[in-house]
C-alpha positions in Angstrom: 221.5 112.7 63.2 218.1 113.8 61.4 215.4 114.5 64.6 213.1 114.6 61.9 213.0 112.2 59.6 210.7 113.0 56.5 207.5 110.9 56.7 206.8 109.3 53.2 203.7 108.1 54.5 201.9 110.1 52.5 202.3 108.3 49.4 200.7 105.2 50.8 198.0 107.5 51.1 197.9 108.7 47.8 197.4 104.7 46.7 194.6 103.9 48.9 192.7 107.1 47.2 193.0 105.8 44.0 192.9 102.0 44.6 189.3 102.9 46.1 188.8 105.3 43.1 189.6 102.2 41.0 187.5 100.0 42.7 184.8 102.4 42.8 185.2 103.1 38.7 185.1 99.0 38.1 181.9 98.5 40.4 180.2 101.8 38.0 181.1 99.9 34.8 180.3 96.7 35.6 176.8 97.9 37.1 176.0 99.7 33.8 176.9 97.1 31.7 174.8 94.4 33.4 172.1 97.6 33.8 169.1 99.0 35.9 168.9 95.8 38.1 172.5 96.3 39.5 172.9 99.4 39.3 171.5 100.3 43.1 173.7 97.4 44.4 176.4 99.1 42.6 175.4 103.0 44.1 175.3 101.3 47.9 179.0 99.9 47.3 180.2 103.2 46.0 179.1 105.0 48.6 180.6 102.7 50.7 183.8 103.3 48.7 183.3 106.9 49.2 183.2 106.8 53.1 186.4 104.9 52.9 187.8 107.4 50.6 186.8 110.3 53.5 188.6 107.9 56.1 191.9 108.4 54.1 191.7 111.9 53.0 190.4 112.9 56.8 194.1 110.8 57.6 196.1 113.1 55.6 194.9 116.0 56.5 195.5 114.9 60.5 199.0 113.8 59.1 199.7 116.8 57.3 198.8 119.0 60.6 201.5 116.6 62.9 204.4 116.3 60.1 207.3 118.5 60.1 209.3 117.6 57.3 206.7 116.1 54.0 207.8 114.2 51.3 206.4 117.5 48.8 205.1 120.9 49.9 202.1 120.9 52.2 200.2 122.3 49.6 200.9 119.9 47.0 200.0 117.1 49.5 196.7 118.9 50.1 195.8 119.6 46.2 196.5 116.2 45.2 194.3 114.7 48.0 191.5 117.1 47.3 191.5 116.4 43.8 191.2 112.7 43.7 188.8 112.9 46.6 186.8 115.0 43.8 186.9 112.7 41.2 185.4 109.8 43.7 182.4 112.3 44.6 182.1 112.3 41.1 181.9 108.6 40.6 179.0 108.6 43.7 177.4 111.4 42.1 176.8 110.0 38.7 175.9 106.5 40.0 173.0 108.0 42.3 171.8 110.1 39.7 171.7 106.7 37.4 169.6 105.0 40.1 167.5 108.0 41.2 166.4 108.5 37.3 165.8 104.9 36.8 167.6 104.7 33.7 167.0 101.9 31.2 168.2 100.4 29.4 171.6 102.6 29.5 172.3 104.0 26.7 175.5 102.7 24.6 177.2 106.5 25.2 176.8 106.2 28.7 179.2 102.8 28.9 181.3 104.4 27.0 181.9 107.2 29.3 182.0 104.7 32.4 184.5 102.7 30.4 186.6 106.1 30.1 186.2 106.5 33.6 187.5 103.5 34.7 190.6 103.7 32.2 191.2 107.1 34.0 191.6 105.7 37.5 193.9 103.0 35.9 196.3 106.0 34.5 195.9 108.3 37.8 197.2 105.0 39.8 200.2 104.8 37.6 200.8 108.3 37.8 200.7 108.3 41.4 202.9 105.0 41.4 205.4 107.1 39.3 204.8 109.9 41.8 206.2 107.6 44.9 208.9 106.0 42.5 209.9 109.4 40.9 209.7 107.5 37.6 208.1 109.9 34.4 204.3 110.8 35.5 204.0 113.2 31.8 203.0 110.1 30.1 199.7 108.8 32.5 198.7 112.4 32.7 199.0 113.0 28.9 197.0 110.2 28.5 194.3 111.3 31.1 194.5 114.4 29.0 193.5 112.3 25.7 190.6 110.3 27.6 189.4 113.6 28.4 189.3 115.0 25.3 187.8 111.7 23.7 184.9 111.6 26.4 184.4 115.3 25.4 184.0 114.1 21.8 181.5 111.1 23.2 179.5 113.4 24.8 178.8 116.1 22.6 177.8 113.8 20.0 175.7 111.7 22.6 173.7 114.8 23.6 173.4 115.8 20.0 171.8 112.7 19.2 169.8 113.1 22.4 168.4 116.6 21.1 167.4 114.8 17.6 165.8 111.6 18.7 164.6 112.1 22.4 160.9 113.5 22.2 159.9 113.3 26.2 161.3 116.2 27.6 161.8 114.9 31.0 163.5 112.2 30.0 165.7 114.2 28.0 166.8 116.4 30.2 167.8 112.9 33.1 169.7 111.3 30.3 171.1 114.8 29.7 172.2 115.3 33.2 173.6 112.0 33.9 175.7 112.5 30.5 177.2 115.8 32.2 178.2 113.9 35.1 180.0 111.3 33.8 182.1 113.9 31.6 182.3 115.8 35.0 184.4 112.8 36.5 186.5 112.9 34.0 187.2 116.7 34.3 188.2 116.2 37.7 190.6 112.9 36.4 192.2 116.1 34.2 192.3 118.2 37.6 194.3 115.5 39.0 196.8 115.4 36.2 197.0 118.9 36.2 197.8 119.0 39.9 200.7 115.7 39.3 201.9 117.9 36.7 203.0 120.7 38.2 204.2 118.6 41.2 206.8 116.9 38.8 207.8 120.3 37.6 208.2 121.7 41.1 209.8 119.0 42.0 212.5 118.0 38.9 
């Protein structure tokens, strides 16, 4: 008889993260794409995201202090938790700094990146899915890896341009800022692969 039955809770966990990082990408998109006049209805929502997205790391954590027998090391649990709560601080961060700088119109670039964002949360959910279902995660995280290196690509070209065209310093260096953001996020979407990654490994 097993007295301590290994809690696979912590997958369901792992969902809600990035079904709210999800959520919180589409709601980014969507509010640059329509533009300025959404775009604070679109913050306040993420934020709300956000909070929900501390609820359910702050419930892993509590888990992870009462669980004897996990699923994957402690550590593991931890990283991967820590790393998609990153990449939703991320989202928040760059759609406050969008509304704080009053952006508009947004620029083209910027949608662009937003798009790769969301398309990142899409691959780190069937990543994690794959995770639970210990089906082949290499394939979602090589393809975070290629968003990441195509948003690297938008952005240096976007800030190039900036540098050639944008004559008003101040607003150079907003639009210059919110551009690092956004390819911030996406770092942190290449964290989380990196952290799935070696999971698989440690775990094959």
């Amino acid at each position: 008889m097993n007295f301590l039955p290994r809690d696979d809770k912590f997958y369901a966990f792992f969902l809600k993260q990035v079904e709210i990082i999800s959520q919180a990408a589409h709601v980014l998109l969507e509010g640059m794409r329509v533009g300025n006049s959404r775009l604070a209805a679109a913050a306040t929502e993420i934020s709300v995201l956000e909070n929900r997205g501390d609820e359910v790391i702050h419930s892993i954590f509590t888990r992870l202090n009462q669980t004897f027998i996990t699923p994957l090391d402690p550590e593991d649990i931890h990283n991967i938790s820590s790393a998609l709560d990153n990449v939703l601080d991320g989202i928040e961060d760059a759609a406050h700094r969008l509304v704080s700088y009053e952006i508009d119109p947004i620029p083209r670039d910027m949608v662009e990146l937003a798009t790769i964002v969301n398309t990142c949360a899409l691959a780190a959910k069937r990543a994690i899915e794959a995770l639970e279902a210990k089906g082949p995660i290499l394939e979602h995280c090589i393809e975070i890896n290629r968003l990441e290196n195509e948003a690297d690509l938008v952005s240096r070209a976007a800030v190039a341009d900036l540098f050639r065209k944008q004559k008003d310093p101040i607003t150079l260096i907003k639009l210059k800022e919110v551009y690092e953001f956004l390819e911030n996020t996406i770092d942190r979407f290449e964290d989380v692969a990196d952290v799935l990654q070696n999971v698989a490994v440690k775990n094959s």
